[in-house]
LUMKOLTOR-33263 format. One record per residue (C-alpha): residue in three letters; z, x, y. Coordinates in steps of 0.25 Angstrom, whole numbers, padded with zeros to 4 digits, always signed. Example, Ala and Ser with C-alpha at 12.3 -4.5 7.8 and 13.67 -1.06 7.14 Angstrom:
NODE  rest     up   east  north
NODE   Ala  +0031  +0049  -0018
NODE   Ser  +0029  +0055  -0004
//
This chain:
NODE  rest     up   east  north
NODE   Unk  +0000  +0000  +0000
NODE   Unk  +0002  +0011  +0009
NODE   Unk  -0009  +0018  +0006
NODE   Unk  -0016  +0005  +0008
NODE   Unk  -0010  +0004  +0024
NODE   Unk  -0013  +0017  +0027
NODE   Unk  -0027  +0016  +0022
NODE   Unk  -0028  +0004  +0029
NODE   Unk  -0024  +0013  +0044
NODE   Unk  -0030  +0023  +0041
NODE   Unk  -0045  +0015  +0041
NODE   Unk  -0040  +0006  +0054
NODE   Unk  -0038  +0020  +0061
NODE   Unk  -0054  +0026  +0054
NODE   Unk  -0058  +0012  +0060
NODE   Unk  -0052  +0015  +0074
NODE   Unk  -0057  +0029  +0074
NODE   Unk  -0071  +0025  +0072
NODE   Unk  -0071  +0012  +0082
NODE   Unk  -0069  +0023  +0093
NODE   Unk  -0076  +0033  +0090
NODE   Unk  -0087  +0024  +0090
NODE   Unk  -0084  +0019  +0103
NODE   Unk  -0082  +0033  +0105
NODE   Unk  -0096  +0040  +0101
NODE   Unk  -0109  +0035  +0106
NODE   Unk  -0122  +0032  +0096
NODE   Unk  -0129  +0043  +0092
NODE   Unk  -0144  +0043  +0093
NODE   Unk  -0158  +0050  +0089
NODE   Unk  -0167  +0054  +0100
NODE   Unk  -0178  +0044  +0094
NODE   Unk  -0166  +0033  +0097
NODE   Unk  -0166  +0035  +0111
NODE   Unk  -0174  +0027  +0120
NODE   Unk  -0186  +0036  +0126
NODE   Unk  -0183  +0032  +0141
NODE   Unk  -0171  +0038  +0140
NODE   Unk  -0175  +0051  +0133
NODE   Unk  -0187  +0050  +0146
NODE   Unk  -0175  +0048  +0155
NODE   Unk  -0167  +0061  +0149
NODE   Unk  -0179  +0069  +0149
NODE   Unk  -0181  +0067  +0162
NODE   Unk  -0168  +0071  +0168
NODE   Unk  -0164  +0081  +0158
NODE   Unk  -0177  +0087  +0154
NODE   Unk  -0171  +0099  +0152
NODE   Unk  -0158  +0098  +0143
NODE   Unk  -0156  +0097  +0127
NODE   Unk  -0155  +0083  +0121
NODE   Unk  -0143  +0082  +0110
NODE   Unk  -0141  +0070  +0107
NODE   Unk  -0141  +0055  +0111
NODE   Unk  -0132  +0045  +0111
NODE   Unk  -0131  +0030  +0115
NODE   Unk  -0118  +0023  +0119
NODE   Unk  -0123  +0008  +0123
NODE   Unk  -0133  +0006  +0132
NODE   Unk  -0133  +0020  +0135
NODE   Unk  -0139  +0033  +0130
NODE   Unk  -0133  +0048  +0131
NODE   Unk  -0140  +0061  +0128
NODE   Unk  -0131  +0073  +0125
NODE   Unk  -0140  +0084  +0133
NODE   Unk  -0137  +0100  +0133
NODE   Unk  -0139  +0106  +0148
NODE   Unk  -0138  +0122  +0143
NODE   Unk  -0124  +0124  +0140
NODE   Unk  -0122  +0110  +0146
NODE   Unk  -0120  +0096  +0138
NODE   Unk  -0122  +0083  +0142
NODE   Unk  -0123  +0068  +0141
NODE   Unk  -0134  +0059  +0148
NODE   Unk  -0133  +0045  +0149
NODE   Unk  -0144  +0036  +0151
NODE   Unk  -0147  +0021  +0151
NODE   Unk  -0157  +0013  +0139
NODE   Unk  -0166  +0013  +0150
NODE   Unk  -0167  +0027  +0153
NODE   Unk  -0159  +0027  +0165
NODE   Unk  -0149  +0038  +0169
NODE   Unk  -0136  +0036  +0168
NODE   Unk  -0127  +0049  +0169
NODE   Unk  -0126  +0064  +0165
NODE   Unk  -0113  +0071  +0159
NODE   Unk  -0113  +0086  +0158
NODE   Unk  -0102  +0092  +0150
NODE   Unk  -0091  +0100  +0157
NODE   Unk  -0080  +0108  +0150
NODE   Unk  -0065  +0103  +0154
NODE   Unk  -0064  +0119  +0155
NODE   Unk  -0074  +0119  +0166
NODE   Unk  -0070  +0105  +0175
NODE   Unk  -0063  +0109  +0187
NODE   Unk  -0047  +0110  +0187
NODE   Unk  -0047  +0100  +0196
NODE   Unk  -0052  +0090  +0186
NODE   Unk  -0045  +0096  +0174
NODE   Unk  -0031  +0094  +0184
NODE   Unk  -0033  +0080  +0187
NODE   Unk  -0036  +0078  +0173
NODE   Unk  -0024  +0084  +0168
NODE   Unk  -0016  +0077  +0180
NODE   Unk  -0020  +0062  +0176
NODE   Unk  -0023  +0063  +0161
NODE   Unk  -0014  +0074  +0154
NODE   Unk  -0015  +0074  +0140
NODE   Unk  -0029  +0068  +0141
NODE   Unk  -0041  +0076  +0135
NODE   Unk  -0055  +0077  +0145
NODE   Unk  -0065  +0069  +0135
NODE   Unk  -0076  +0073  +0143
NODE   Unk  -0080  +0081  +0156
NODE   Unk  -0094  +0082  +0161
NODE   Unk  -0102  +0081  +0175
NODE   Unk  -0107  +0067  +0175
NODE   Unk  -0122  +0064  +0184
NODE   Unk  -0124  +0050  +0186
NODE   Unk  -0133  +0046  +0198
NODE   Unk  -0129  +0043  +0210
NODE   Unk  -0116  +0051  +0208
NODE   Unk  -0113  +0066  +0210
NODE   Unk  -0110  +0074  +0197
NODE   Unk  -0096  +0074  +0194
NODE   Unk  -0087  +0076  +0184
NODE   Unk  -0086  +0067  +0174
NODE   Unk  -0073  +0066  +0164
NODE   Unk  -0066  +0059  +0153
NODE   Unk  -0051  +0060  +0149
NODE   Unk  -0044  +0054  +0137
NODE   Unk  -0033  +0054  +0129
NODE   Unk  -0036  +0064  +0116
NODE   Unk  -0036  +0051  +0106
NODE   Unk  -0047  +0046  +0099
NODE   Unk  -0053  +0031  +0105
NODE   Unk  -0045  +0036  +0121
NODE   Unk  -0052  +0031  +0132
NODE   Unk  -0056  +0040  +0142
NODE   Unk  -0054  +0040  +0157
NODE   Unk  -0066  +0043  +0165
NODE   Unk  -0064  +0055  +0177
NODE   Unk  -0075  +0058  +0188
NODE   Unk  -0073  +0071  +0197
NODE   Unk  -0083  +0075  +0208
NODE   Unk  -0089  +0089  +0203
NODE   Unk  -0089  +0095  +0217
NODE   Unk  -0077  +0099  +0227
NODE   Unk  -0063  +0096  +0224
NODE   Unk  -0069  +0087  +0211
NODE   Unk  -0062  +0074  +0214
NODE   Unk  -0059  +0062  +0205
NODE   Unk  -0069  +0055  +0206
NODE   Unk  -0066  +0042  +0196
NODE   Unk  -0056  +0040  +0187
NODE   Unk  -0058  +0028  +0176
NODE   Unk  -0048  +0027  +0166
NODE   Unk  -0047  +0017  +0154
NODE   Unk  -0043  +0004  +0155
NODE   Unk  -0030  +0007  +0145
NODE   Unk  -0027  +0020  +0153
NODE   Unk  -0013  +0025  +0153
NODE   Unk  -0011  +0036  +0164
NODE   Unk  -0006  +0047  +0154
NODE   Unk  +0003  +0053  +0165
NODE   Unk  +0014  +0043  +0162
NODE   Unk  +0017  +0050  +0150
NODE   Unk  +0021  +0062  +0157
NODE   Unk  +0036  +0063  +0159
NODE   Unk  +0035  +0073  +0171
NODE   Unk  +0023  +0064  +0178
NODE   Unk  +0033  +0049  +0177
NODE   Unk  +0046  +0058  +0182
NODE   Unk  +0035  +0064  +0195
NODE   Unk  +0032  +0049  +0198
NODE   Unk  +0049  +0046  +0195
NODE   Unk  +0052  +0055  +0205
NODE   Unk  +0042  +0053  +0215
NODE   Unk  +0046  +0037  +0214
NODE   Unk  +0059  +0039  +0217
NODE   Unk  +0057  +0050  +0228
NODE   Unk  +0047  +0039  +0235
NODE   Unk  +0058  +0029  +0233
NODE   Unk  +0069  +0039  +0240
NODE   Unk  +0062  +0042  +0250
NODE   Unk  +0059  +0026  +0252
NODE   Unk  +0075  +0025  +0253
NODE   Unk  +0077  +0035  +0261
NODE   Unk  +0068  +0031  +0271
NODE   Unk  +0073  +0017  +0271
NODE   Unk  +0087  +0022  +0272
NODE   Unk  +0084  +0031  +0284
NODE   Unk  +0076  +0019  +0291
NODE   Unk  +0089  +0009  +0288
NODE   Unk  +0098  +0020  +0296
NODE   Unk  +0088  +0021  +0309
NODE   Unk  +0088  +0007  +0308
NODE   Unk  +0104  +0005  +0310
NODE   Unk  +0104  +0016  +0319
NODE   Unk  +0095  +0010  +0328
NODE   Unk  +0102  -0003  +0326
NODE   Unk  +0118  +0003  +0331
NODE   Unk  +0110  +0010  +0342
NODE   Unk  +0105  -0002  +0347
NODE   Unk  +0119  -0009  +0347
NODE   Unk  +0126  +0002  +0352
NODE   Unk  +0116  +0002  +0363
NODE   Unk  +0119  -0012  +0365
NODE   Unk  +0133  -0012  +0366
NODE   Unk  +0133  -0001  +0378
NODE   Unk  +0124  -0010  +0384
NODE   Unk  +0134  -0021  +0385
NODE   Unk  +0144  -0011  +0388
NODE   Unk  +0137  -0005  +0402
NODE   Unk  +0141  -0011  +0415
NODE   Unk  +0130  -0020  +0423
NODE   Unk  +0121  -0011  +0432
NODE   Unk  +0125  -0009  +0445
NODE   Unk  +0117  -0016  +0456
NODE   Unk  +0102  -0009  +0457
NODE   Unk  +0100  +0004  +0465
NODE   Unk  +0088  +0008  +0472
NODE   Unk  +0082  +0017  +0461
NODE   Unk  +0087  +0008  +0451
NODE   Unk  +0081  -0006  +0457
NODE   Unk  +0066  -0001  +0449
NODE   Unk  +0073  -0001  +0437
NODE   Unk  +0072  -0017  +0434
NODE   Unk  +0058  -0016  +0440
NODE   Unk  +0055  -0004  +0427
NODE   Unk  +0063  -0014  +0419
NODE   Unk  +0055  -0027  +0425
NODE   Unk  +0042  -0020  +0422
NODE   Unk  +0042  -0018  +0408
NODE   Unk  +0037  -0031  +0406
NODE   Unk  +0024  -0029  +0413
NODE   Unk  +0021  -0015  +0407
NODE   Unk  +0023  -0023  +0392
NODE   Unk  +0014  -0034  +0398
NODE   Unk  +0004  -0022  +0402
NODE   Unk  +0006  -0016  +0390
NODE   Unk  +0003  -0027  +0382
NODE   Unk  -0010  -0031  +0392
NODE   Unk  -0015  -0017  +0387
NODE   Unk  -0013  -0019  +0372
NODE   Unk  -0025  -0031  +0371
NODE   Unk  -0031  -0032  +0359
NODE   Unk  -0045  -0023  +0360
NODE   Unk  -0057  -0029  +0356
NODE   Unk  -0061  -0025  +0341
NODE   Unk  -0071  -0012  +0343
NODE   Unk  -0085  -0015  +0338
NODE   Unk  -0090  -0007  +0327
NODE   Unk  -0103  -0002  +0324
NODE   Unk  -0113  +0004  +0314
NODE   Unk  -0121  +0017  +0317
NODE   Unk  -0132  +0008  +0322
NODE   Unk  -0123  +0000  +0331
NODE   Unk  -0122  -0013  +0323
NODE   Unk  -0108  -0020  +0326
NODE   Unk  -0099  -0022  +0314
NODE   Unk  -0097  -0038  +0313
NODE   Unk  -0083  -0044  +0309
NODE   Unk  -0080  -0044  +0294
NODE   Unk  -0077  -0061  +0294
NODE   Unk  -0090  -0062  +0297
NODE   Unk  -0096  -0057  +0287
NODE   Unk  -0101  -0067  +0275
NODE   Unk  -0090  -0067  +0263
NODE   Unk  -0102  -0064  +0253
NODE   Unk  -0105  -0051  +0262
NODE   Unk  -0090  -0047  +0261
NODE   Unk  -0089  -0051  +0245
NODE   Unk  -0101  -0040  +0242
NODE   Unk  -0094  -0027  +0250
NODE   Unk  -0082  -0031  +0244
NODE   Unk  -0090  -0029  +0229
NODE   Unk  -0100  -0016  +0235
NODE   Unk  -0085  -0011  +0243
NODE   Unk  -0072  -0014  +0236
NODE   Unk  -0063  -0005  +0248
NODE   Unk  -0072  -0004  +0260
NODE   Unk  -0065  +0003  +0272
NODE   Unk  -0068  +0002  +0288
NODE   Unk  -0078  -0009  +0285
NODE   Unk  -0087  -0015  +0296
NODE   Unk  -0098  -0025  +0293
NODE   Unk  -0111  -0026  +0300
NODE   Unk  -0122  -0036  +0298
NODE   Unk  -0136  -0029  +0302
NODE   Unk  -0148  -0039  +0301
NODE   Unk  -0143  -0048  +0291
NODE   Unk  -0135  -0037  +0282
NODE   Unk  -0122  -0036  +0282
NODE   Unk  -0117  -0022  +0281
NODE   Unk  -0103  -0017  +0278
NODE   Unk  -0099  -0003  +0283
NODE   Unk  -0088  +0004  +0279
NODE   Unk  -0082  +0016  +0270
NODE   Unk  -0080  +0013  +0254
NODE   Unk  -0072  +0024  +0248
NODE   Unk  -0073  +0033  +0259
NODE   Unk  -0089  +0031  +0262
NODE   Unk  -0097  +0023  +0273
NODE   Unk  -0102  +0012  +0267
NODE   Unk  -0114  +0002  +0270
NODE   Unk  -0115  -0010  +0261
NODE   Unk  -0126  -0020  +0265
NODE   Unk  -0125  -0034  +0262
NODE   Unk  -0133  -0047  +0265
NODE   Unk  -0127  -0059  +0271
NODE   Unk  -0128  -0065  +0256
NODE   Unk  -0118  -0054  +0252
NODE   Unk  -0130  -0049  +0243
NODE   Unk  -0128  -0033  +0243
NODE   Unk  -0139  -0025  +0248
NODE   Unk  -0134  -0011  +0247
NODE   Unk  -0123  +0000  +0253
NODE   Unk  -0124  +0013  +0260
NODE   Unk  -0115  +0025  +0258
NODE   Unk  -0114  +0037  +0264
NODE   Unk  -0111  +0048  +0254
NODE   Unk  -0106  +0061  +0253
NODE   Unk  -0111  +0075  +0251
NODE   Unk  -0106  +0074  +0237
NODE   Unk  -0115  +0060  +0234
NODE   Unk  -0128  +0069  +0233
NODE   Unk  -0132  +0071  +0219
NODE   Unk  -0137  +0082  +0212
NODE   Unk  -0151  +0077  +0210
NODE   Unk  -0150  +0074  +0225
NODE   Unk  -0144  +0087  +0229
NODE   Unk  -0154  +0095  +0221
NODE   Unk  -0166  +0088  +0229
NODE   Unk  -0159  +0092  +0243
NODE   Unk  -0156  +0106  +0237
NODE   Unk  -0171  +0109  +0233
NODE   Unk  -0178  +0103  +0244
NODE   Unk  -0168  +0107  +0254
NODE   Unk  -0159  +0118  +0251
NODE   Unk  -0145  +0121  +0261
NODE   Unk  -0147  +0106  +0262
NODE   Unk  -0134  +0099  +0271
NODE   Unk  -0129  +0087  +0267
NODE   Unk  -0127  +0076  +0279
NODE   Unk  -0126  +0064  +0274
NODE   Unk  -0130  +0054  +0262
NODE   Unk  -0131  +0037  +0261
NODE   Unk  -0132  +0031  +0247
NODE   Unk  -0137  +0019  +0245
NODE   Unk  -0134  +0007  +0235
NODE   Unk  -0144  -0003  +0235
NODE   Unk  -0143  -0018  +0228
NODE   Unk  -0157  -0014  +0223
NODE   Unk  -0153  -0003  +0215
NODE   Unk  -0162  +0006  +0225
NODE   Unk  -0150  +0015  +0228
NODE   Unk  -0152  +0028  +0236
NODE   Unk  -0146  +0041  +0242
NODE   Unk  -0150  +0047  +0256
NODE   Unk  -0146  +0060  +0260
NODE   Unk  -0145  +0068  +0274
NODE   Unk  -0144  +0083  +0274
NODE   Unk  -0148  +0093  +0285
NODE   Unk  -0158  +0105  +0279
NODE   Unk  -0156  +0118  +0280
NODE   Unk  -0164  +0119  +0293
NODE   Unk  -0159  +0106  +0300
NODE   Unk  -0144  +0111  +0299
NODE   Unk  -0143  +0112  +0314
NODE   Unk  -0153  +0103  +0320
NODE   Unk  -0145  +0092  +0310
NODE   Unk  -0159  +0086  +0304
NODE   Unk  -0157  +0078  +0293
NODE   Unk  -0164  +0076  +0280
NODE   Unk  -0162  +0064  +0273
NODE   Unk  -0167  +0061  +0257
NODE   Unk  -0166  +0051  +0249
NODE   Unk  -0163  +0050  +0234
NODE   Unk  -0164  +0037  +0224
NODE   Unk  -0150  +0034  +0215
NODE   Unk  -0155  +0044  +0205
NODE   Unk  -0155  +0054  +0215
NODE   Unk  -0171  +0057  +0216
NODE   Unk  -0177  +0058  +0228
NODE   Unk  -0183  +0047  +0236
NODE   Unk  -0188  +0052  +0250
NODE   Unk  -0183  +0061  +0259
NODE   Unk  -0183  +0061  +0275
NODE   Unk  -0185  +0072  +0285
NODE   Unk  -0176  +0077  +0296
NODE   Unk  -0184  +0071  +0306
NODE   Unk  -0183  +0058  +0301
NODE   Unk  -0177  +0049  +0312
NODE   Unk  -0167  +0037  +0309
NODE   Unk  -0167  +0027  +0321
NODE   Unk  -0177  +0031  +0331
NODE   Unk  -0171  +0045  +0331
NODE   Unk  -0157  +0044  +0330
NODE   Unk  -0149  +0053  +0321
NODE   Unk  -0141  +0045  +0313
NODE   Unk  -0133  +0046  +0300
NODE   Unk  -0140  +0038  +0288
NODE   Unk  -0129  +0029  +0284
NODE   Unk  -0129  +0015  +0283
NODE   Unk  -0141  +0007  +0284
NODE   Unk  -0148  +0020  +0292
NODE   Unk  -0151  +0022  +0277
NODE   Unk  -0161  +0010  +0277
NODE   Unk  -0168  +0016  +0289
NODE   Unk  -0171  +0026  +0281
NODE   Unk  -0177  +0020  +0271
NODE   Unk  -0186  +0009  +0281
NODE   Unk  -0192  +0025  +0287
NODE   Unk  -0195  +0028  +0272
NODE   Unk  -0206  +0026  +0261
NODE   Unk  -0195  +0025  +0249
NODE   Unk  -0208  +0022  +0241
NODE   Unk  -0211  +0036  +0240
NODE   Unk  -0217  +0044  +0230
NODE   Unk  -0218  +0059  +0230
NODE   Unk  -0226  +0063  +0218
NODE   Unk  -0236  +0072  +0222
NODE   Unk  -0245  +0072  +0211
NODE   Unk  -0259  +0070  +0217
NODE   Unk  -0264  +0084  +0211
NODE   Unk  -0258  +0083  +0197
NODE   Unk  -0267  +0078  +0185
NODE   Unk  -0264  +0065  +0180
NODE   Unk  -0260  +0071  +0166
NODE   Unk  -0250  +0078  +0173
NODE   Unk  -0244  +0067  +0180
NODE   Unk  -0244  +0057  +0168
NODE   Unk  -0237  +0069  +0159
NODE   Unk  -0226  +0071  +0171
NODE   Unk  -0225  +0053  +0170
NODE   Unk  -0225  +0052  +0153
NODE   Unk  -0213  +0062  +0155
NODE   Unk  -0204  +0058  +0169
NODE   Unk  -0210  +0043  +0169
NODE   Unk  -0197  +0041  +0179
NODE   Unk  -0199  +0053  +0188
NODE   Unk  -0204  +0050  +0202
NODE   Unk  -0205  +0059  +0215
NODE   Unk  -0213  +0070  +0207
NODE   Unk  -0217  +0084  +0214
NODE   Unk  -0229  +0089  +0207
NODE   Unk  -0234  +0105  +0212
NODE   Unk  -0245  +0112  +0204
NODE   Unk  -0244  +0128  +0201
NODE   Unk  -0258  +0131  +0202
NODE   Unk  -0259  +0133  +0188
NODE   Unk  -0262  +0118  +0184
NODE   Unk  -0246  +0115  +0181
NODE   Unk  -0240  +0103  +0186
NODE   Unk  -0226  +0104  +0190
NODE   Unk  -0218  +0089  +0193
NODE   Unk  -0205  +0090  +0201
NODE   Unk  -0194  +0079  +0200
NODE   Unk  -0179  +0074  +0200
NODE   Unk  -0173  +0069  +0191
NODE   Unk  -0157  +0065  +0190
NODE   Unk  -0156  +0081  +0184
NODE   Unk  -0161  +0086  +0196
NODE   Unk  -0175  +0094  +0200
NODE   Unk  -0186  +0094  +0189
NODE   Unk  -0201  +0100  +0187
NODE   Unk  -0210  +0099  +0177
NODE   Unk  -0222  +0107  +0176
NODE   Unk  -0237  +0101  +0167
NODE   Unk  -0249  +0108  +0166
NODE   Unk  -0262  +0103  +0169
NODE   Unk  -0262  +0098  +0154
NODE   Unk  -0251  +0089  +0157
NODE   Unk  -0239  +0098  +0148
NODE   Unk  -0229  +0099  +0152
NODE   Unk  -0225  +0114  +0153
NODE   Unk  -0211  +0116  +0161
NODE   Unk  -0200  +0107  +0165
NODE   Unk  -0188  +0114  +0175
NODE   Unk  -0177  +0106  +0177
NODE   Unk  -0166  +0109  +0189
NODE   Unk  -0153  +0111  +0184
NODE   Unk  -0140  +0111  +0192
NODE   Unk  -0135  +0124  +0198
NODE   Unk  -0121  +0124  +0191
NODE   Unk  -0126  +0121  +0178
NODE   Unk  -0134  +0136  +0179
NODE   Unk  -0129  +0144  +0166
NODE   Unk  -0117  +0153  +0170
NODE   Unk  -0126  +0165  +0164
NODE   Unk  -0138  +0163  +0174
NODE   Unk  -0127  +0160  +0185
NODE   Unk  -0120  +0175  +0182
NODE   Unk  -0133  +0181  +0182
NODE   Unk  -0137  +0175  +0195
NODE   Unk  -0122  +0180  +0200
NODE   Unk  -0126  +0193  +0195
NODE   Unk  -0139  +0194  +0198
NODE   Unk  -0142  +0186  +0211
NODE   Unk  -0130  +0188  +0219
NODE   Unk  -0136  +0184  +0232
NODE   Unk  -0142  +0173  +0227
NODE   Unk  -0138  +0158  +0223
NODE   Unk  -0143  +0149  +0214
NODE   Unk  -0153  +0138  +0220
NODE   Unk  -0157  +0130  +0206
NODE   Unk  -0162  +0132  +0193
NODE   Unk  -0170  +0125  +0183
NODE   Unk  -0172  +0123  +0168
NODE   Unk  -0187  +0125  +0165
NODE   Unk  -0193  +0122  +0152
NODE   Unk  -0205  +0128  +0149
NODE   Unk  -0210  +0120  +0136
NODE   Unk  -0223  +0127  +0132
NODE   Unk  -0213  +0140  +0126
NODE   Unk  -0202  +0132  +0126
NODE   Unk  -0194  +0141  +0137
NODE   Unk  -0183  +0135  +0144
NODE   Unk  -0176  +0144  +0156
NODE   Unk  -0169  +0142  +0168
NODE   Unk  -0176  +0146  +0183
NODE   Unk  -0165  +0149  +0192
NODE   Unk  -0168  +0149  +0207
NODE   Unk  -0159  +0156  +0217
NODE   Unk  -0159  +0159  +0232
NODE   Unk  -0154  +0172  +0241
NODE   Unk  -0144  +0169  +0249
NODE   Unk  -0147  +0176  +0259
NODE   Unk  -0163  +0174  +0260
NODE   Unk  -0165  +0162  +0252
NODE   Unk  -0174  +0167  +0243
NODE   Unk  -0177  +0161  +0230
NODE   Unk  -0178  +0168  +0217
NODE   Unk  -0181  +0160  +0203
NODE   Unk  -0173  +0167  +0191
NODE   Unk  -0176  +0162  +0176
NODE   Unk  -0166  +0163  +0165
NODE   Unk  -0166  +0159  +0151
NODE   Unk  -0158  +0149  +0144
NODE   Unk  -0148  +0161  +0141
NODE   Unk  -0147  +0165  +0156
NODE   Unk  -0155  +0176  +0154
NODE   Unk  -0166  +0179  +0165
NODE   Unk  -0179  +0178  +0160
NODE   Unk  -0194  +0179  +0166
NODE   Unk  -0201  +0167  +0165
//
């Protein structure tokens, strides 16, 4: 019978087991298994990493990829769309900053996972989970930035959490102490305030009783008689005093272009019902109605916001200005290449009801720092170019103004957001439908020709800067693909430290060269002083190579 009840456990506890590690461990899948607009969708991105695997959990598909040394997991929808990037970090190389607060708020707990998460429209952060070391434990979900002081960003735990500091005797005695220091001081301080207040109290009656006690004046002197008069005046000065202290008239508040704020009661309840949706704590709020939209200004966590309404309540869209930190990397990779020693000024990101969401951003180029002429380009939500405005551009018949706000759309009224930049009038047709069958999504295509009958395409993709290069046949014969400076090998990094002292690193690519199979890296860096540019090639070893 006994060995019957423990049979009995012992298979509840298999069945346990295996219900969360199922829930635990995504489905396993075969390359032929996975749908080919997302194989297109990696391929395009991540043309130049390993594939190992594939997995789907629900709706949504993961490739393990290898980056060099690196390892990752890309996400990406049924339909082929994007979704987010984790690259693996060690928990020996996260900054002690993250580790501390780690430590701090889950001791005992384990880092499941630690990577540097890309998802569009954010910046790339670090991205962790922490758990209990138990089997079936829930995670809690930690985002830092991955630049500066590498703040908290987010901080989700599970529904069933426990704060796991409770269970440390010292921490409950801390928070003891500190409890009942705040209450002292609380006593003290009203104790002290009862004394004043009897003191006060007996001084007044004192003060009172000698009254009574002194003898009547005697009858007025000259020098005295203008003391009544002081006494008798009193009255008038309180009565000027208070003349002087009418309510001033409300100031009238204005926007940049000189609309006047309107009162918040008149503004329709379906207007007010939608901020409240778009801006749950929205701070120094002012609302304007320009034309027939209703426009509510004001600073949501810290940022000057715009959100645009119609009298319906319908929401139409909401301007923010962002920080420096807001650019992406595909973003800051486009301003770095095309204009390098770039300054940021400002940037507006957009959120339309229509999906159509945007970035604008300001920066002075190297050679308009002191004349303060500014650049302004313009990116789509996955972080690709769409046009870009020159310094002598003009907002408002001439006035220099920031772009915040609903300048933004007078920008876009100025511009052609129908544009399309492929160059492509000289290059065969074969080579143009080979470059389509391959990157049918890719748009804003660059095409130069060597002189030598090769065809080379440049694009962005969410990775960054890409070329491909064709020959007259249509073959593809070389694909380079811009990798990110930090991620550089630590051996071509020494080598360069070494080698190239008065030099830094600009960029460097992977190239591919398909007809002999060679892969390599071209590293390009700059003089310091002289700004010249010099292109170093290295194998996959970090050894240098001619190539």
């Amino acid at each position: 019978m006994r060995n019957k009840i423990l049979f009995v456990l012992l298979l509840s506890v298999i069945q346990l087991v295996t219900i969360n590690f199922n829930s635990l461990f995504a489905q396993k899948l075969k390359p032929a298994e996975v749908p080919s607009d997302v194989v297109q969708t990696l391929e395009e991105q991540y043309s130049y990493v390993k594939v190992t695997g594939w997995m789907k959990e629900g709706n949504t598909y993961i490739a393990s990829i290898k980056d060099g040394s690196t390892n990752g997991k890309v996400y990406l929808s049924s339909a082929g769309e994007w979704i987010r990037t984790l690259f693996t970090v060690p928990t020996n190389e996260l900054p002690s900053s993250i580790t501390d607060y780690v430590k701090e708020n889950y001791p005992d707990f384990v880092i499941a996972i630690s990577a540097l998460e890309e998802k569009e429209d954010e910046s790339t952060h670090y991205y962790l989970e922490v758990k209990e070391d138990a089997v079936g434990a829930k995670p809690s979900v930690l985002t830092f930035s991955s630049t500066g002081t590498n703040k908290l960003l987010s901080r989700t735990d599970p529904d069933d959490f426990k704060d796991p500091t409770v269970k440390h005797p010292d921490k409950v005695e801390q928070a003891k102490a500190a409890a009942a220091e705040k209450q002292a001081q609380k006593a003290e301080a009203a104790k002290r305030e009862a004394e004043e207040k009897a003191a006060a109290e007996k001084a007044a009656k004192e003060a009172a009783k000698a009254a009574a006690k002194t003898p009547a004046p005697k009858p007025a002197t000259t020098s005295t008689a203008s003391k009544p008069t002081n006494t008798a005046s009193k009255p008038a000065e309180q009565q000027k005093e208070t003349k002087s202290k009418k309510e001033k008239p409300e100031p009238v508040v204005k926007d940049e272009h000189g609309n006047i704020a309107i009162k918040a009661n008149t503004v329709p309840e379906a207007v007010s019902k939608t901020l409240v949706k778009k801006v749950l704590h929205p701070a120094e709020l002012n609302w304007f109605l320009v034309d027939s939209m209703y426009i509510a200004r004001c600073l949501n966590q810290g940022k000057k916001t715009a959100v645009y309404i119609t009298p319906q309540g319908v929401w139409d869209k909401t301007l923010t200005i962002m920080p420096e930190e807001s650019v992406t990397g595909l973003m800051a990779k486009h301003l770095n290449d095309f204009y390098p020693g770039w300054r940021f000024k400002s940037a507006v990101k957009e959120q339309r009801a229509d999906k159509d969401d945007k970035m604008m951003v300001e920066f002075y180029e190297k050679a308009n720092y002191k004349a303060k002429l500014v650049t302004t380009v313009f990116f789509d939500k996955a972080g690709k170019l769409i046009r870009t405005v020159d310094p002598d551009y003009e907002l408002g018949g001439g006035k220099s103004e920031s772009a915040e706000d609903d300048a933004l759309n007078k920008y876009y009224e100025k511009m052609n957001m129908t544009l399309d930049s492929d160059d492509a009038s000289s290059v065969p047709e074969n080579v143009k439908a080979a470059f389509k069958l391959k990157y049918p999504k890719v748009t804003n295509v660059e095409w130069t020709e060597d002189g030598y009958m090769n065809y080379r395409a440049m694009f962005y993709t969410t990775r960054g800067k890409e070329f491909c290069v064709y020959n007259s046949y249509g073959e593809l014969t070389e694909t380079w693909v811009m990798g990110k400076n930090e991620s550089l090998s630590a051996t071509i990094q020494d080598y360069l430290k070494k080698e190239y002292k008065n030099y830094k690193l600009k960029e460097f690519y992977t190239v591919k060269r398909l007809a002999d199979k060679l892969t390599a890296y071209k590293v390009i860096v700059v003089n310091k002083k002289t700004q010249d540019e010099q292109e170093l090639w290295f194998n996959l070893s970090g050894k240098p190579i001619e190539y």
